[in-house]
N, C-alpha and C positions, 0 to 999 in steps of 0.2 A: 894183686899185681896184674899188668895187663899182659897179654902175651904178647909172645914177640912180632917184628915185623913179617918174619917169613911167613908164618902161619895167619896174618891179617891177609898177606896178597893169595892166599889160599882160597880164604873166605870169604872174597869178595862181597858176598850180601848182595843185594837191591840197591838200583839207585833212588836219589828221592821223588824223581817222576814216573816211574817203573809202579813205585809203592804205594804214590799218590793216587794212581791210576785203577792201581788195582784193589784200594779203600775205596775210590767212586762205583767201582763195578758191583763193588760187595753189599755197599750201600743199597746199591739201586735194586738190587736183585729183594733184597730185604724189603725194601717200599712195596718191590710188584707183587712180593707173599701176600704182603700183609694188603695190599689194594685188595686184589683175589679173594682173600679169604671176609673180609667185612665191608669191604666197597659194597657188596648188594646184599647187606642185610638190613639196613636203614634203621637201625636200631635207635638213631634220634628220634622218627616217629613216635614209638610207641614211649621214649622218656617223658617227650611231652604229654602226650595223652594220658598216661598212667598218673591216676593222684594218690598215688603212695610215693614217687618219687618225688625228692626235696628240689630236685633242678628243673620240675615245671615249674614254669610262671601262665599257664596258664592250658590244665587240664583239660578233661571231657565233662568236669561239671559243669563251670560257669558255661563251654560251649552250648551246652545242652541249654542252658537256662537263659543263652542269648537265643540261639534258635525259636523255644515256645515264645521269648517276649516279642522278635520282630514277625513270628505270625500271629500272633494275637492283635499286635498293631496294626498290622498291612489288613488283615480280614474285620478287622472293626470299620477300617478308614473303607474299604471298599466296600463289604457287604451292607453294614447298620446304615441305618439314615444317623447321620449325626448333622447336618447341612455338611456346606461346601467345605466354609472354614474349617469345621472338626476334622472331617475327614483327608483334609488337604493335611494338617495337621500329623495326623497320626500318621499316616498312610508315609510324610518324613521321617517323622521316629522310629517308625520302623525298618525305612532304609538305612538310618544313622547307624542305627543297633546290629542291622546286617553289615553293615560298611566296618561296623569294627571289630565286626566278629572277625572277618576274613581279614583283617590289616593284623589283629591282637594274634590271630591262628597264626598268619603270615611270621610274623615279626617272633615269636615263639618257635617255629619249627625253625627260621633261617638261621637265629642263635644257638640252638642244640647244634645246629648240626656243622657251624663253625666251633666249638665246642667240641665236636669230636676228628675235628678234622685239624686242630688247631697245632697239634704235636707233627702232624703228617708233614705238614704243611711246613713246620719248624725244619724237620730233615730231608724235606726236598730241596729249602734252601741250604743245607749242610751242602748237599751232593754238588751243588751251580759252585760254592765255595771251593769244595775239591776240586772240581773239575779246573775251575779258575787257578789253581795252586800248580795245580799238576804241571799246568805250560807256559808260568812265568817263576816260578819260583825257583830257586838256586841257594840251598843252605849251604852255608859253610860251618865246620868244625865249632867254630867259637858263637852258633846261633844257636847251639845245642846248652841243657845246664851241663853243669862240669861234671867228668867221668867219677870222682873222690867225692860226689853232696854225699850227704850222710842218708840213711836210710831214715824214711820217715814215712809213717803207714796211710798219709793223707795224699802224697804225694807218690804216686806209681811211678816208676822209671826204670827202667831197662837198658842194659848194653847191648847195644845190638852195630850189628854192619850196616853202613849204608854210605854209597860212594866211597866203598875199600876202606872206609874208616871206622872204627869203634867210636857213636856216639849213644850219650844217654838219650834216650827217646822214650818218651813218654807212651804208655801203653794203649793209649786210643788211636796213635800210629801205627802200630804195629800190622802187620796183613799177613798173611798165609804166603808161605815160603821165605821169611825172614829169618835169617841167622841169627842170632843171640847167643850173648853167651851170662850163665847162669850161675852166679857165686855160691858158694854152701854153704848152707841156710836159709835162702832167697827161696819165695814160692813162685811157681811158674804162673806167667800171663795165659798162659792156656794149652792146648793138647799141645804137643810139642814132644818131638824123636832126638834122641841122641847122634853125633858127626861122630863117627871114626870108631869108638869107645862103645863096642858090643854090649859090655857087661854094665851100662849106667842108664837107669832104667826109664823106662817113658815117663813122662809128667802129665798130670793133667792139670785143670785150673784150678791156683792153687794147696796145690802139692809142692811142699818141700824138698830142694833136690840138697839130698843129704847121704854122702857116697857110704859106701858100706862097711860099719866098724874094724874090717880086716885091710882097709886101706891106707885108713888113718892111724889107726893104732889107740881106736880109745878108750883107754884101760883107769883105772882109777889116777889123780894124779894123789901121787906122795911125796916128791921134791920134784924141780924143778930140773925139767927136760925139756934138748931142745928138740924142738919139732919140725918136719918139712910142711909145711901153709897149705891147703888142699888148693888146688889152681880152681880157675871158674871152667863149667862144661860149653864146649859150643853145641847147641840145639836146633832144629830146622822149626818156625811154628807153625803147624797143620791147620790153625785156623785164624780168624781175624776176632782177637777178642772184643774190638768196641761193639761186632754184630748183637752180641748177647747183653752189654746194656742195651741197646738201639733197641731191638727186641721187649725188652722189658718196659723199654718207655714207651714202647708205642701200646704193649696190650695194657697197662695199669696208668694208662694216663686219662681215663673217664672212671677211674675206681677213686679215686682220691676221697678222703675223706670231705663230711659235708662241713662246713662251715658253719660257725657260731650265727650268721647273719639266714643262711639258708634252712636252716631248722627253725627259727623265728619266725620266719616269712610262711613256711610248711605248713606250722605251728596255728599261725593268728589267721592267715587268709584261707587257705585248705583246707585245714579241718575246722578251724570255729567257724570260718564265714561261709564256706562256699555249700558243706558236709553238714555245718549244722542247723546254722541263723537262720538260710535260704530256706529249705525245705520246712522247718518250724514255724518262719515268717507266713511262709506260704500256706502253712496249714490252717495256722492260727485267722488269717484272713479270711477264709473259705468258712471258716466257722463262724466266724462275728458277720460274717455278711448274710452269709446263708441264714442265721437267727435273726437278724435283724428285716430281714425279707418276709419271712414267714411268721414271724409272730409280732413285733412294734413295729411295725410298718403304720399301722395305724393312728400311733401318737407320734414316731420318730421318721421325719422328713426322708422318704428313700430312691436312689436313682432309678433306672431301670433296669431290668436283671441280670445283663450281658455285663454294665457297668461296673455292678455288685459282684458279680461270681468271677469276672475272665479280666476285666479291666484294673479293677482292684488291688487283688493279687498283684500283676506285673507290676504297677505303679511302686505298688509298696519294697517289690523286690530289686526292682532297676539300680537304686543307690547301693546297693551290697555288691553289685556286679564289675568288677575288675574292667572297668573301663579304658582305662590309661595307663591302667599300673604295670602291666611289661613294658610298654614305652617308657616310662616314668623310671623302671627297677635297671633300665640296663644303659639309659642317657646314664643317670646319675652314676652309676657303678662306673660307667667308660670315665665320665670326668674325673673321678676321684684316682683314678688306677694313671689318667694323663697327668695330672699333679705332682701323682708320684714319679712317675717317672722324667717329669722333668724338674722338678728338685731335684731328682741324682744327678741329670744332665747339667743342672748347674754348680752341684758339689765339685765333680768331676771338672770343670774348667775351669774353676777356681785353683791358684796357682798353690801349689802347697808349701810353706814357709818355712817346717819344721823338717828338718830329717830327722827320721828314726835310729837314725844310725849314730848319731852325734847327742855327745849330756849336752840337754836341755834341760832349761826347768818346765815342766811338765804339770806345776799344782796352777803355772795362772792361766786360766780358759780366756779364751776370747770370744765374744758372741760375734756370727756372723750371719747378718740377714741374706737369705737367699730372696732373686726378686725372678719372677718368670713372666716371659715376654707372653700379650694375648697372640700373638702371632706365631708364637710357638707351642703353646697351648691348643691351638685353634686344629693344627696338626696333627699334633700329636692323639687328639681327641676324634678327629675323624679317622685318623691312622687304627686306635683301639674299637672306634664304633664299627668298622667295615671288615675290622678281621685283618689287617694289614701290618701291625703290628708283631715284632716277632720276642715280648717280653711275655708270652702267654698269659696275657689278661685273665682268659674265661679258665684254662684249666690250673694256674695258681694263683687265685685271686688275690693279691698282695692289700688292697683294699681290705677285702673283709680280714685277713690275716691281722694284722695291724689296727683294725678298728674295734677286732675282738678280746685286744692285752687287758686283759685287768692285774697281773701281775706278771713282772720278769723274773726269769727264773735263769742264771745262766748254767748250761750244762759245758763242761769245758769239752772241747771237741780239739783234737791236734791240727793243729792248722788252719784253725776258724778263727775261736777265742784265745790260743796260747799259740807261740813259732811254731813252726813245721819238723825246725829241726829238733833233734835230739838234745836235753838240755838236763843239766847234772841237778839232782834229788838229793844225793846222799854222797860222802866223802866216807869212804870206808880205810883206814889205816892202822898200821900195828907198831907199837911204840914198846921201851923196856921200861919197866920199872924204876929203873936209876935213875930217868928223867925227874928232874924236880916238878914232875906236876903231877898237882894232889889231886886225887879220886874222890869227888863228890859223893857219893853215896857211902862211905867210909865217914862222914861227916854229920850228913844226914839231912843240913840245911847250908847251902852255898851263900858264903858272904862274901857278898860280890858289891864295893866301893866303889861308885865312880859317880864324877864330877862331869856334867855334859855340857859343850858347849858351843851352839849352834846346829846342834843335830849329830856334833862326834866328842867322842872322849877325851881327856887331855891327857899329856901324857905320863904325868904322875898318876891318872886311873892308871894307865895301860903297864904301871911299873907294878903297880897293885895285884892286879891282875895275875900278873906273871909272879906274883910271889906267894908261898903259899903264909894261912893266917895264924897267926899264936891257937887260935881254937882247934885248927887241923890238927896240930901237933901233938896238942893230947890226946885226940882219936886215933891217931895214927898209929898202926903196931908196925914192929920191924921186922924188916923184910930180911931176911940172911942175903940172900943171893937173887941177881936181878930175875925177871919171867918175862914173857911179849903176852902184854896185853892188849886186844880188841879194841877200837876205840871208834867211834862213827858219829860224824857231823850229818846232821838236818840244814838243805837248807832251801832257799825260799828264789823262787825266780822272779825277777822284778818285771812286769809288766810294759810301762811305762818305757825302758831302756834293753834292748837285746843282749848286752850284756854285762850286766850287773847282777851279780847273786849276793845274796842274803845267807848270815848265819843263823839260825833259830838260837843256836847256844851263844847268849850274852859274853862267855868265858871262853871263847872263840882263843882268844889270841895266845892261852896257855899251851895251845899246841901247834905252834908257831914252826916250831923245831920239826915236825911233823909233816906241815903242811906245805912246807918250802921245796922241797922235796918232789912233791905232786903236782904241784905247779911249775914246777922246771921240768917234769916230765909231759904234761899237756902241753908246753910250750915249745915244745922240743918234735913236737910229733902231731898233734891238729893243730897246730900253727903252722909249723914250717911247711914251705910250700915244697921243700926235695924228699919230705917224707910222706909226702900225701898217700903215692900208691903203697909203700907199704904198710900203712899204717889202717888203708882200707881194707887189704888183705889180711890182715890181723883183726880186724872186725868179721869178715866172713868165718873166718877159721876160728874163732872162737866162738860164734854164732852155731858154727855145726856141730862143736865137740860140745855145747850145753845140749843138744836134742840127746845123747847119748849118756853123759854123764849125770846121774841122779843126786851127786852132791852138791849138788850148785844150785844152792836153794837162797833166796837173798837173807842177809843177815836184819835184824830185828831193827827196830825203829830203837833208837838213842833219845831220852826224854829229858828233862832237865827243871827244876823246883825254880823255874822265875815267874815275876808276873807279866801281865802283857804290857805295864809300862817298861820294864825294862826292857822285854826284846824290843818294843817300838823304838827305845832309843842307842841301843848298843846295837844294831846294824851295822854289817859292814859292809863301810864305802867304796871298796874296790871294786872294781869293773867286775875284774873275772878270775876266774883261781890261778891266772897267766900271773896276774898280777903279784900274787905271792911270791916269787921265783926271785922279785925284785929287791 
């Protein structure tokens, strides 16, 4: 329940530009640590240069091994007589070999170190955004989500004051000295003090604010008592909880894990080519020239000894030498990373035809060819090659990501792969025994008739259904006197449609009698919109009385002896357990 109005003009809160202002300040304060603390460490340098790291593209070895080849070039082409042409010759090749050392060095250090600047750079444009919010924006009450969403662990949101009103605000708004107020059971967004209310204890991030069992009265339940609902706390928050993601993202965003394409690259050019081939090639040459000088020189045709021992060697080593390939490893990567990103650009303005919200048929796909303009491309491609880009190319390479699937695997995540909200599993109800409906495991094998047609039962199945069989009856012992029995549905949330459930029990509709009941109770209270606040208050306060009471342990999973053709076709077609009530 929200509180009342006197006690909202109490708590005024922060206005939204006051709050905006003082998230930019916090921010900014946050960028100049973290400038201070790794602005002059230059730790890109040494990324590049180390070849044990997988994010050079071009260490201290091939440097090394351009170095001896463009002085071996330049000191042949000047010192040796080789004539004009030779020497004009070489004495090129060797500038070339210099020219790319310093472009390949160049073009290696300038990517690391947009690479580690590429996060920083993401949250200074955060701050120009705040700041821009701060002196034109003007939220109203209904910009906010609604004070009653349900709680849902993907989705952070908080009550809080702002412009003398309770809205839900999301917790990367929040700032140090904000009011909130704090349901029981709800964990606190962060350090945060108690208003008024001595005895309720500080919170930190979260901590569950869960008042103390002599308040509530949480005693075991044995019947059914009525209860006073715990109110929510209003709290002051001490700090700005987005600071401590922001934080995290800036120190562990050059920690990321290496990529499938970057351990390959380590793999084939680092250590086979550069670590091993090189120095092997090179040895190997030194020996077959050196024997061939000194001892067949006589039968076998041989240059001169500079030729043999210093020129040889290089020649042989030059094509191993990472010539092109950071230019070549970080064009192509920018292209592929632009592609992507403008196929989303084109998904995204592509008009969308279906609501999710409305039955649809959802089994016929449409293929739709995305087409991307070169002019858009052209963009987008210099945008990701120059660091201008703000999809973090280099620190989550959505490219290699994507180009390293060899199998999907989906891990279901609340509010990625399934809704956000809250969404019913299990139907738990207690029914008497004088109901005509027979007990499947007293049977042993349910014989379950039904005639399908078009994807639903007819309604002679459904009279079937609800009757119990000549077979039961002979299993069946007699009961003296009726008992409440346990009874609990499994069911299945339909993907496709937000709200459609599924019964896993084909024999669903025997507890009809049952079920009507709970659905005119869900309809009666998360539907209606004059019940909303109490009915979120009744979620808190039962939220708080389970940290306390120990018998509130969920009841067992309910199984049932069908095959998979039949739950594939006894589904049911109702929306939602509202539907029952009907």
């Amino acid at each position: 329940m929200l509180p009342p109005q006197e006690s909202i003009e109490e708590l005024n809160g922060l206005n939204t530009a006051e709050a905006l202002k003082r998230l930019y300040k916090d921010v900014e304060e946050v960028l100049a640590e973290y400038q201070a603390t790794t602005g002059k460490k230059k730790q890109w340098i040494w990324e590049v240069l180390d070849h044990r790291s997988q994010h050079s593209r071009f260490c201290w070895v091939p440097m090394v091994a351009f170095i001896i080849s463009a002085v071996v070039l330049l000191f042949s082409g000047v010192a040796l007589d080789n004539g004009l042409d030779g020497s004009c010759c070489l004495i090129a090749q060797g500038l070339l070999i210099l020219g790319l050392l310093v472009f390949n060095l160049s073009l290696a250090m300038w990517d690391a170190r947009l690479r580690h600047k590429e996060m920083y750079k993401k949250a200074v444009d955060l701050t120009s955004v705040l700041k821009r919010c701060s002196e034109v924006c003007h939220w109203r009450e209904t910009n906010y989500p609604h004070l009653c969403s349900p709680y849902s662990p993907c989705i952070t949101l908080q009550w809080t004051y702002r412009d003398g009103k309770v809205v839900n605000l999301p917790w990367a708004l929040l700032v140090s000295g904000d009011t909130v107020l704090i349901r029981p059971g709800q964990p606190a967004p962060g350090h945060c003090t108690p208003i008024g209310d001595k005895e309720c204890p500080e919170l930190r991030r979260g901590e569950v604010y869960s008042p103390p069992p002599n308040v509530g009265g949480h005693d075991n339940f044995t019947q059914p008592t009525a209860r006073q609902p715990l109110p929510p706390q209003p709290y002051t928050m001490q700090e700005t909880p987005y600071l401590r993601n922001l934080r995290q993202c800036l120190q562990e965003a050059t920690l990321r894990p290496f990529t499938f394409h970057d351990q390959q690259q380590h793999l084939l050019l680092t250590t086979c080519v550069e670590e091993m081939a090189i120095p092997c090639i090179t040895i190997f040459m030194l020996l077959v020239n050196g024997l061939r000088l000194a001892y067949v020189s006589n039968w076998v045709t041989a240059g001169p000894w500079y030729e043999m021992l210093v020129l040889g060697p290089v020649r042989a080593v030059l094509p191993l030498l990472p010539l092109v390939f950071p230019t070549a490893w970080l064009c192509l990567t920018s292209y592929g990373n632009a592609r992507l990103v403008a196929l989303q650009h084109s998904s995204d303005s592509q008009e969308n035809e279906v609501d999710p919200f409305e039955e649809t048929d959802f089994g016929e796909k449409k293929s739709c060819e995305m087409e991307v303009s070169c002019v858009q491309l052209r963009r987008l491609f210099l945008d990701i090659l120059l660091g201008q880009h703000n999809s973090l190319p280099r620190s989550a390479n959505l490219l290699h990501v994507l180009g390293s699937v060899t199998a999907l695997s989906c891990v279901d995540k609340k509010g990625i792969l399934s809704w956000p909200n809250p969404t019913a599993e299990k139907v738990f109800f207690l029914r008497s025994t004088r109901d005509p409906t027979p007990n499947a495991s007293d049977s042993g094998i349910m014989e379950v008739g039904v005639s399908v047609e078009g994807g639903r039962g007819s309604v002679e199945s459904e009279n079937n259904l609800l009757q119990p069989t000549p077979t039961h009856h002979r299993h069946q012992r007699h009961r003296p006197e009726s008992h409440t029995v346990a009874e609990q549905l499994d069911l299945t949330h339909d993907n496709a449609c937000p709200f459609r459930l599924h019964f896993d029990d084909p024999a669903w509709r025997r507890y009809l009698s049952s079920l009507k009941p709970l659905g005119l109770a869900i309809l009666l209270n998360t539907c209606n919109m004059d019940t909303q606040d109490h009915y979120t208050q009744f979620c808190s306060h039962v939220t708080c009385e389970a940290l306390y009471n120990e018998d509130l342990v969920p009841v067992s999973n309910r199984r049932t002896s069908c095959n998979a053709r039949e739950m594939a076709t006894l589904m049911s077609p109702n929306k939602c357990l509202c539907e029952l009530a009907k």
